[in-house]
N, C-alpha and C positions, 0 to 999 in steps of 0.2 A: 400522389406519392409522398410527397413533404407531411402529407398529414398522418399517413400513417409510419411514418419515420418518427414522428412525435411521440404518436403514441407507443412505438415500441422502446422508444428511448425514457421515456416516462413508466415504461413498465419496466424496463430492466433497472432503471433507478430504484424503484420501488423494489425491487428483489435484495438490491445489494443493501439498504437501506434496513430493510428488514432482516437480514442475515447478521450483519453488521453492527445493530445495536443491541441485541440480546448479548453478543460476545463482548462486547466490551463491556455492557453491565456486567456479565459472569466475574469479570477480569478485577473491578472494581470491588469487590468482595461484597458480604452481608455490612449491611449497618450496623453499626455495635453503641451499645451507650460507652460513655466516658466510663464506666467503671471497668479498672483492668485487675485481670487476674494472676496470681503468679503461682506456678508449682509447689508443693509444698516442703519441697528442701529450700525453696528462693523465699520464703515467708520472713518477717522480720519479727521476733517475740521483743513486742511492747513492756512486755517485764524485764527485759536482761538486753537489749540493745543499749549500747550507746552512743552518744547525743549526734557524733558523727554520723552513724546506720542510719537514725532515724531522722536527719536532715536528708537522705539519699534519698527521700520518699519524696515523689512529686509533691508540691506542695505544704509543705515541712520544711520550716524556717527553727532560725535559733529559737526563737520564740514558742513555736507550737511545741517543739521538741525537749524544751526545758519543763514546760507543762505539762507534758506526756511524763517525763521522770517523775516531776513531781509526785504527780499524781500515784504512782506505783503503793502497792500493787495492783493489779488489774483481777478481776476473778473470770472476766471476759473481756474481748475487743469491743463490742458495744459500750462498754462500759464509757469511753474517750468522748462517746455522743452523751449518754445520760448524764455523764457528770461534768458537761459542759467546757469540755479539755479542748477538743475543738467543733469546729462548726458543721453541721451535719450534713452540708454538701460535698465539703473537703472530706467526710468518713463515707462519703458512697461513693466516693474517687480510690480511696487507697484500703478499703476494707478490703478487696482482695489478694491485698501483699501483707497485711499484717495477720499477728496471731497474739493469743496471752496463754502463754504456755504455763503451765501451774509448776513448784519444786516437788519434788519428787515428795510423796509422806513419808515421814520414817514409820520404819514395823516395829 
């Protein structure tokens, strides 16, 4: 009797175990990399932010942020990698909150 007490108590473990950890992985969401994205009225334009906005970015110091003005104008956001404004891990961190919005052409 004790042994098959075992094993039904080892099989019902086994039930909750199994029902149990699918749920809390669900709950734990997908894996996402470090690069976050932001809606695009939340987007920051790297051409007409100032230095305060562009300190609001994770990782965006006085420093990266006064290099970023500098730098203006942008003709795109890639641009902050190729022209070595900041470091290209910090630009696959926040390239999906910024933007380089162009002025308008005159007609």
């Amino acid at each position: 009797m004790t042994k098959r007490f075992a094993t039904v108590l080892a099989t019902l473990s086994a039930c909750v175990l199994l029902g149990v950890l699918p749920a809390m992985a669900a709950q734990s969401g997908p894996k996402t990399s470090a690069k976050v994205s932001a809606p695009a009225s939340n987007l920051i334009d790297i051409n007409s932010a100032t230095k305060d906005q562009l300190k609001a970015i994770p990782g965006v110091g006085d420093v990266y942020a006064q290099k970023i003005i500098a730098g203006r104008p942008y003709a795109n956001k890639t641009q902050l990698k190729t022209k070595n404004i900041i470091p290209g891990a910090l630009y696959s961190k926040i390239s999906g909150m910024i933007i380089a919005n162009q002025p308008a052409k005159p007609k």
